[in-house]
N, C-alpha and C positions, 0 to 999 in steps of 0.2 A: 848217666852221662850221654849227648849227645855227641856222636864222630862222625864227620865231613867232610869226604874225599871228593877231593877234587881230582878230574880225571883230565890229564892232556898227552898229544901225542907228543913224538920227539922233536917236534918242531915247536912245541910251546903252544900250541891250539886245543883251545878247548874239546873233548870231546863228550862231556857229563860230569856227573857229581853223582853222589853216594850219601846220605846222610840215615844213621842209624841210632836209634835209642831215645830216650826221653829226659831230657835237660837234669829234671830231680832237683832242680831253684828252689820251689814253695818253700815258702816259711811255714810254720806252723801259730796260728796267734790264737790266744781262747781257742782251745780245742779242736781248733780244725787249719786244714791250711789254706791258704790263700793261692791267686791262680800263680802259675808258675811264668814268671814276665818273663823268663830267657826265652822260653819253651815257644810263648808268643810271639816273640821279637823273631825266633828263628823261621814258625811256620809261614809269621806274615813276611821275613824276607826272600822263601823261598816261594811263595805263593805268587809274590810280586815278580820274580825275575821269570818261572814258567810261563806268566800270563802274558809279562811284556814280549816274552823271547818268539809267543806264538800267538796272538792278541795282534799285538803292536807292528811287530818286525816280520811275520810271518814264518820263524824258522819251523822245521819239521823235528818236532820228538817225539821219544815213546816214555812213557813217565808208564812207572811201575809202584804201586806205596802199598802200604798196612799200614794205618794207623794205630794200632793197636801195638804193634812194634816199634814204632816210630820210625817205621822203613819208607825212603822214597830213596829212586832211583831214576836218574833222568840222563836218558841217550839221545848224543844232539844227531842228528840225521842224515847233514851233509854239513859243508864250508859255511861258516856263519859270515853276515853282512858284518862292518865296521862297528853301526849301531848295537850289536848283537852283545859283541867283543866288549864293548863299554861297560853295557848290562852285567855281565856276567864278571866284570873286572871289578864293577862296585860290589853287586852282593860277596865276592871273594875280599875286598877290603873291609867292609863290616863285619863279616862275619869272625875273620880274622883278630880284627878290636877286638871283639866280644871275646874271643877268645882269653885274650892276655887278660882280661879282666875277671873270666870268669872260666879261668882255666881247668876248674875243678868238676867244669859242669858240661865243657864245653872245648875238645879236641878238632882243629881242624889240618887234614894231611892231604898231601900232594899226592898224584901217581902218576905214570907215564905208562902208557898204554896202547 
């Protein structure tokens, strides 16, 4: 199972995310299993909003991972732009779907921090 804390202060501002573990999707078909599409869906959503948030928007993070754990951890820097805010409000709404969908594979929790 993948778990995905979201991390914000007490004013409701993002300050990171936390995502741990390995979806565990795959099917098994003829003897093997097939790629695991949550597991995908999740790295390319996370891949996507790191690249935009620092790529795109310019914000400043420290991103920590194992892949081998399925560990990333990403500290946002300082005050994020408006732009920044959107980003990080859609991957938190997708991720969230996928959740209710695939709740067995796929936990996401709040924190305040």
């Amino acid at each position: 199972m993948t778990t995905v804390t979201i991390e914000k202060d007490e004013h409701g501002s993002y300050k990171g995310f936390v995502l741990f573990g390995h979806a565990g999707f795959a099917k098994k078909r003829f003897g093997k299993y097939e790629p695991d599409i949550l597991c995908a869906a999740i790295s390319a959503l996370t891949s996507n909003v790191v690249n935009g948030l620092t790529e795109i928007a310019g914000e400043k993070l420290t991103i920590t991972q194992n892949e081998e754990d399925g560990f990333l951890k990403c500290v946002i820097e300082s005050s994020l732009k408006e732009s920044s805010v959107i980003l990080l409000d859609s991957y938190v709404l997708s991720l969230t779907e996928y959740s209710k969908q695939y709740g067995k594979n796929l936990t996401v929790n709040f924190k305040e921090v």
